[in-house]
C-alpha positions as CSV (number, residue, x, y, z in Angstrom):
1,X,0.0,0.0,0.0
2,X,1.4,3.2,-0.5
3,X,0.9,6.3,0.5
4,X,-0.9,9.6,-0.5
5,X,2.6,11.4,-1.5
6,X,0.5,14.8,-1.6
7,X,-1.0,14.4,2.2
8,X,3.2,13.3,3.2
9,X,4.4,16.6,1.7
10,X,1.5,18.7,3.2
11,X,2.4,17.1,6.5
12,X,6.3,17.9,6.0
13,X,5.6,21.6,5.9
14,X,3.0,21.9,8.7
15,X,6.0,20.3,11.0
16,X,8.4,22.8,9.5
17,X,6.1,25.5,10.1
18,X,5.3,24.1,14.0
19,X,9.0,23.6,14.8
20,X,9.7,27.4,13.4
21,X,6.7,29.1,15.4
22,X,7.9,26.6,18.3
23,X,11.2,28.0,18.6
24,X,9.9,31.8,18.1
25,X,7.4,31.6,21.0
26,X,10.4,29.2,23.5
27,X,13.7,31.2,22.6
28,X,12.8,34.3,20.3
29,X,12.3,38.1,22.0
30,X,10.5,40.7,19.5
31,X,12.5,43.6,18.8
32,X,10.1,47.2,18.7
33,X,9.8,48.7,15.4
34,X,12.4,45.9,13.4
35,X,10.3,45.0,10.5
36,X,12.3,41.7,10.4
37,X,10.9,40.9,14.4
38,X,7.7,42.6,13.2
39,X,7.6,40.0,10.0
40,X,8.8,36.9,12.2
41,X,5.9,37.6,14.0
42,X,3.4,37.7,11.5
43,X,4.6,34.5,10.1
44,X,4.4,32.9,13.7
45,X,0.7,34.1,14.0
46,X,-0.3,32.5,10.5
47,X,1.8,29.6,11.4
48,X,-0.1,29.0,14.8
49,X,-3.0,29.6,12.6
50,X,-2.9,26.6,10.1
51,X,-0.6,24.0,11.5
52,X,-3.1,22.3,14.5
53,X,-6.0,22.8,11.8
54,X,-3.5,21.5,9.1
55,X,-2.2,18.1,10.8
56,X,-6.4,17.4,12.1
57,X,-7.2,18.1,8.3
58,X,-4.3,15.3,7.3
59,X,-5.9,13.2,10.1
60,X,-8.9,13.1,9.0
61,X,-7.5,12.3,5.1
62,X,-5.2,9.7,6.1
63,X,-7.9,8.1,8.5
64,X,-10.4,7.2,5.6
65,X,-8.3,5.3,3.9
66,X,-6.1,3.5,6.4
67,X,-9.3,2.9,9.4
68,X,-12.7,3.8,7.7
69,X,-12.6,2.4,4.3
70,X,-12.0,-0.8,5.8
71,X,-13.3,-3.6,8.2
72,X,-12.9,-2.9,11.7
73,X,-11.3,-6.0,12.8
74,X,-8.5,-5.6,10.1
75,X,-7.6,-2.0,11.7
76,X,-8.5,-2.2,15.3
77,X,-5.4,-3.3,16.6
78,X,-3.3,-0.4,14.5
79,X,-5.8,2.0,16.1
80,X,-5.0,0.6,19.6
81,X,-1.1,0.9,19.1
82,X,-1.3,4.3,18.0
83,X,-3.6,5.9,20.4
84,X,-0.9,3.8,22.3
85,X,2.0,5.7,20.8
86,X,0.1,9.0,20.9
87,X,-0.5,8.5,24.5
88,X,3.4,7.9,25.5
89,X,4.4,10.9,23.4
90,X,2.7,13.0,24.8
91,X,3.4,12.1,28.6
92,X,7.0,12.1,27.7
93,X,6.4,15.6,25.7
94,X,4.4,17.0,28.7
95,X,6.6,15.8,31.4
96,X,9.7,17.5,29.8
97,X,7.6,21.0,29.9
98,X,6.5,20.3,33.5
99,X,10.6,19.8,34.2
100,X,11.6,22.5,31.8
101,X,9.4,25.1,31.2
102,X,7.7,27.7,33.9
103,X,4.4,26.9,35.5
104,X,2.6,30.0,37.0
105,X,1.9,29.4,40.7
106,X,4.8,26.8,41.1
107,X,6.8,27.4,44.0
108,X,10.9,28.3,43.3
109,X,10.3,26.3,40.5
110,X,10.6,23.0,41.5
111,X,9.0,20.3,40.3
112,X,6.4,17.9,42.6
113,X,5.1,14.9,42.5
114,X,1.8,16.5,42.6
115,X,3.1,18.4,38.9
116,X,3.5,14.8,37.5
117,X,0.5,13.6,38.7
118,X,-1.6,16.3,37.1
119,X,-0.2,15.9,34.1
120,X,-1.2,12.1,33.9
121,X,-4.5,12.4,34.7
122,X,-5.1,15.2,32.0
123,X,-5.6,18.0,35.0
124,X,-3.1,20.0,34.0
125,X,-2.2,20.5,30.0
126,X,1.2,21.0,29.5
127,X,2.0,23.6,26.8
128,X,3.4,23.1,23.8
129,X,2.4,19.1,23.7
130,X,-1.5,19.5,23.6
131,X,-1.2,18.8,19.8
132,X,-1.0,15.0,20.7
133,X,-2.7,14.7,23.5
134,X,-5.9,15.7,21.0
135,X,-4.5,13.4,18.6
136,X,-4.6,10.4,21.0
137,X,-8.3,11.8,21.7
138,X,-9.3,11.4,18.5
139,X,-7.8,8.6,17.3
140,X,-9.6,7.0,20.8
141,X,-12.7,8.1,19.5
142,X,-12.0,6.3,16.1
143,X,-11.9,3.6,18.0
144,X,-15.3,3.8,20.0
145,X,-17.5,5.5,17.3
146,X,-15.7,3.4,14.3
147,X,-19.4,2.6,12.6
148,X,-21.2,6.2,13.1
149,X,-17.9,7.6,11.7
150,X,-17.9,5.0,8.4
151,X,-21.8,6.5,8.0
152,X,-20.3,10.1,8.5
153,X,-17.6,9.7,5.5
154,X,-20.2,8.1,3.2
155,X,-22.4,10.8,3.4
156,X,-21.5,14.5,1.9
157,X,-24.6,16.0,3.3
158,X,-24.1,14.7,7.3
159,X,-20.5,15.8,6.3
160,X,-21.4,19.0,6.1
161,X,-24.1,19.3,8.6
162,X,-20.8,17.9,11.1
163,X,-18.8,20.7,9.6
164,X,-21.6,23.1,10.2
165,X,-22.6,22.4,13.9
166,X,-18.7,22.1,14.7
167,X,-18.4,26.1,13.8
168,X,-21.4,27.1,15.6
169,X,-20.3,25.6,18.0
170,X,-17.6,28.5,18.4
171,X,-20.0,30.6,19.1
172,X,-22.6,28.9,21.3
173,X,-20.8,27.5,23.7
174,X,-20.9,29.3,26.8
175,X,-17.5,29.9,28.1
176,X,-18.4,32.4,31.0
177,X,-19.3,29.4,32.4
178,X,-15.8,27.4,34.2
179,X,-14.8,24.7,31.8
180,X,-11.8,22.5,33.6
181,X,-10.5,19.6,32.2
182,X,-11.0,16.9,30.6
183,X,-13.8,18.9,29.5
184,X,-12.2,21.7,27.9
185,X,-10.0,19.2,26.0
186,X,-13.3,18.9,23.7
187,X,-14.8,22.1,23.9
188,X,-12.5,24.5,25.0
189,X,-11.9,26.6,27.8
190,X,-10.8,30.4,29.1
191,X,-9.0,29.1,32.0
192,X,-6.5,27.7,29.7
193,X,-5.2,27.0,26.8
194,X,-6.4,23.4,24.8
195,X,-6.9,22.3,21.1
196,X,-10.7,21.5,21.4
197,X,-12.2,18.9,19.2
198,X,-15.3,20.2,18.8
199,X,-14.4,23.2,17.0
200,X,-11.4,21.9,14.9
201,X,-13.6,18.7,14.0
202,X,-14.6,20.5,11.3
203,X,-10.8,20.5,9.6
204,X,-11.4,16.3,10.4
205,X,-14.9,16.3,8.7
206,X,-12.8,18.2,5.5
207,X,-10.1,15.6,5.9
208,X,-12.6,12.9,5.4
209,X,-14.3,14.4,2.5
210,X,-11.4,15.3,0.7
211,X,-10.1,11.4,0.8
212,X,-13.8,9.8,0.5
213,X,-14.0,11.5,-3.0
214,X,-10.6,12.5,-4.1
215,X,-11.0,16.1,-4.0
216,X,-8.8,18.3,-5.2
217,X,-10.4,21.6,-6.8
218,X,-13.6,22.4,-6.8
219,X,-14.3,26.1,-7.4
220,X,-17.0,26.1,-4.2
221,X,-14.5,25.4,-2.0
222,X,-12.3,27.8,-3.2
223,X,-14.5,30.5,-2.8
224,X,-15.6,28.9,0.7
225,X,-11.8,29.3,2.2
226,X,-10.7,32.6,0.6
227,X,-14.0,34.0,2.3
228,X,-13.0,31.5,5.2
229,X,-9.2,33.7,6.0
230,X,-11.0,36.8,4.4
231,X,-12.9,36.8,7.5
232,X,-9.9,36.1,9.7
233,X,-8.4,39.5,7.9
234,X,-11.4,41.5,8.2
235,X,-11.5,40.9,12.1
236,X,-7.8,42.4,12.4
237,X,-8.1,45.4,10.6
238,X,-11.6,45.9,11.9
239,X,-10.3,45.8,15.9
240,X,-6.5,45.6,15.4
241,X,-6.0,42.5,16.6
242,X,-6.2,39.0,15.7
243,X,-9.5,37.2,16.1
244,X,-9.4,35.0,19.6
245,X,-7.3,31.7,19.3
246,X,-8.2,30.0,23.5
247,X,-11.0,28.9,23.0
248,X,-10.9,29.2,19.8
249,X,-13.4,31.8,17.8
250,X,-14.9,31.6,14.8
251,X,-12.7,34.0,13.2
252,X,-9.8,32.0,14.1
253,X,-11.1,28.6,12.7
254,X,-12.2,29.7,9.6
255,X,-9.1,31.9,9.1
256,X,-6.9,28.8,8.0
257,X,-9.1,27.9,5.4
258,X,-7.6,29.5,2.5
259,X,-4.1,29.0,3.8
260,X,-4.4,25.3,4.0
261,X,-6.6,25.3,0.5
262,X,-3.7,27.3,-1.5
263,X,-1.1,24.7,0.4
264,X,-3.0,22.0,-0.9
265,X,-3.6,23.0,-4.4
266,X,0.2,24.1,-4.6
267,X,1.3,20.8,-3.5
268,X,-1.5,18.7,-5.5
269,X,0.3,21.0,-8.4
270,X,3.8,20.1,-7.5
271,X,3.5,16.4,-7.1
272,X,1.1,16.0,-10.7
273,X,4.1,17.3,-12.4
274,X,6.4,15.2,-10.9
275,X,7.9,16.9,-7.9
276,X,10.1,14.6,-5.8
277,X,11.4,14.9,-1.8
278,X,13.0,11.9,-0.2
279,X,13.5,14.4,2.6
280,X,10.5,15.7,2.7
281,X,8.6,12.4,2.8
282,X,10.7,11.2,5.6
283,X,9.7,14.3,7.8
284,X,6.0,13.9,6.6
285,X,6.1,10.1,7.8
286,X,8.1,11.3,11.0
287,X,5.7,13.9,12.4
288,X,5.3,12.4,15.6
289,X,8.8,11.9,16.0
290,X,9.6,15.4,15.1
291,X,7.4,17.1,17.3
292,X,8.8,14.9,20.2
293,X,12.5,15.6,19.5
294,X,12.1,18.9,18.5
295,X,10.2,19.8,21.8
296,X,12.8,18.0,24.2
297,X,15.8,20.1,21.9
298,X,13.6,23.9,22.3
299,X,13.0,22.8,25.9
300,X,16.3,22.3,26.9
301,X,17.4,25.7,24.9
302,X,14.4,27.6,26.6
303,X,16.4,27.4,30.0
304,X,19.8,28.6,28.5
305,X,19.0,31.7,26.8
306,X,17.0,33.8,24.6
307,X,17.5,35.5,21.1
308,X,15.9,37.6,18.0
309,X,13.5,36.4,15.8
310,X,16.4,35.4,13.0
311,X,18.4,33.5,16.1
312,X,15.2,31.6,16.5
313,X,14.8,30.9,12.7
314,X,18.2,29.6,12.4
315,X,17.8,27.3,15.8
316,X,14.7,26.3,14.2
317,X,16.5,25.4,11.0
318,X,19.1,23.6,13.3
319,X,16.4,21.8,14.8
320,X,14.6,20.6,11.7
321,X,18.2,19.3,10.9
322,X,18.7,17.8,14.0
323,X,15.9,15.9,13.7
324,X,16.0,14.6,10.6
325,X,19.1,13.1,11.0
326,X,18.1,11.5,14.0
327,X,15.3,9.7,12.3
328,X,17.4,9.0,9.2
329,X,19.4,6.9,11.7
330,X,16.2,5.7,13.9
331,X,13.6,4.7,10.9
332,X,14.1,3.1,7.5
333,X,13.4,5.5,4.4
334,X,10.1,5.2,2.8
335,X,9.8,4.7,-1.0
336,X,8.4,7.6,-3.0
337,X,5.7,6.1,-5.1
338,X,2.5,8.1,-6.9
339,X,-0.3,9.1,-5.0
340,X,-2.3,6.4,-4.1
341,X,-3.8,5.3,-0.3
342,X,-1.8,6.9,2.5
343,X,-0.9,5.2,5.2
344,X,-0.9,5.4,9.1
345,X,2.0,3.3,10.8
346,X,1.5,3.5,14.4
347,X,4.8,5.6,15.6
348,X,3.1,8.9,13.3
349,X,1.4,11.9,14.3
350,X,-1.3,11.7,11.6
């Protein structure tokens, strides 16, 4: 079986994009008035912007074909070992930021049992590692809602009625209300930050869509995500500042759209006339692996020092490097083959 070389590429850059924005918020300082801090900055913002809703999007792409298209017996052990894999990487990931990384309200900032022990039962989210935490989540809920889901991706119109009641939910839920966890690990919460299914399940609903009948353009859509990060614009030159990202708003969901839409279409572009990346597939294949390694790298910079924005870009660049040669030595290469069914192996992000 191979896999979807388009969806591998796509993945490649969100991780290069996450790694970048990573090192920017851990080590970089923003320097008044540079317009090179000023543009780091902007690129950190859209990068925050598409790379959670990007690698759900992926998710829910990659998880037609390798879970939903087929029997549940066949998969139901490769959904087990991931959510498995997901699970460990993320209590190693979180851990290391409990250790590493500032908590507010943490005495002379040592760490206690009582730090580890929130962290395992989901109490408290450590930053920076919430990305797999909702992946195990959702790959979890594969597991439990299997058949409802296989209904979901053969249907375009409860598709989009998903898609629908996943953005109103942005705006009905009512968040003066006290959300703590594991609650606001679906839904969201203003006590803190989280990734919330509910909201981003409409980038998984896309995923599924986009996989159950091969989409690549379609003019509706098009139109749908330029108005989609249209929107997002409109919100920051209407109040001068971006539109709310915990929990997230509507402003902020939709604003990926036609980031994500043009990535797509650009790669879709790139690979149909014959565009090639042993490197890139690797990383696309890895992303799991990178976000781990990269996180316990930034962490253990974050403690040492701080820089500009271009320090950060180069340590980011280092990082990506880093990492990529510690896979190369860790994982065996992956063939580059034409698109065709991607696949999930257990150790990956997406």
């Amino acid at each position: 079986m191979s896999r979807n070389v388009s969806i591998e590429y796509l993945k490649a850059v969100l991780v290069s994009v996450m790694v970048f924005t990573h090192s920017f918020a851990l080590l970089g300082t923003l320097i008044p008035g540079n317009i090179g801090s000023q543009a780091y900055y902007l690129f950190s913002v859209i990068g925050t912007l598409i790379v959670f809703s990007g690698f759900i999007f992926c998710f829910g792409y990659a998880s037609y074909h390798a879970y939903l298209s087929k029997p549940f017996a066949q998969v139901r052990h490769n959904l087990i070992t991931t959510a498995k894999n997901q699970l460990i990487s993320y209590y190693i990931s979180a851990l290391l930021a409990v250790a590493a990384l500032p908590i507010l309200g943490r005495a002379n900032g040592v760490v206690q049992l009582s730090d580890v022990g929130a962290v395992l039962g989901f109490t408290y989210i450590a930053p920076y590692s919430e990305f797999m935490l909702a992946y195990f989540l959702i790959t979890v809920i594969t597991l439990l809602l299997f058949k409802p889901l296989v209904a979901l991706s053969a249907s375009p119109l409860a598709m989009f009625i998903t898609g629908l009641l996943s953005l109103v939910a942005t705006v009905l839920i009512p968040y003066d209300l006290f959300i703590d966890n594991p609650l606001g690990l679906f839904v969201g919460s203003r006590s803190y930050a989280a990734f919330p299914l509910v909201q981003y399940g409409v980038f998984y609903v896309m995923g599924l869509y986009f996989a159950r009948f091969a989409i690549v353009w379609k003019w509706p859509i098009a139109v749908m995500a330029v108005a989609g990060t249209l929107f997002f614009g409109l919100i920051y030159l209407k109040t001068g500042s971006f539109p709310v990202r915990f929990p997230p708003s509507i402003g902020w969901i939709c604003g990926s759209w036609g980031i994500l839409y043009g990535l797509y279409l650009l790669i879709n572009w790139g690979v149909a006339k014959g565009f090639t990346s042993p490197l890139l597939l690797m990383m696309g294949g890895n992303t799991l692996l990178f976000l781990l390694l990269s996180n316990m790298i930034l962490f253990a910079l974050s403690s040492r020092f701080k820089t500009t924005p271009l320090g950060a870009m180069l340590i980011g660049i280092a990082v990506l490097m880093a990492c990529c040669y510690m896979v190369q030595i860790t994982r065996k290469p992956s063939p580059i083959k034409q698109p065709s069914t991607p696949v999930i192996e257990p150790t990956e992000l997406t």
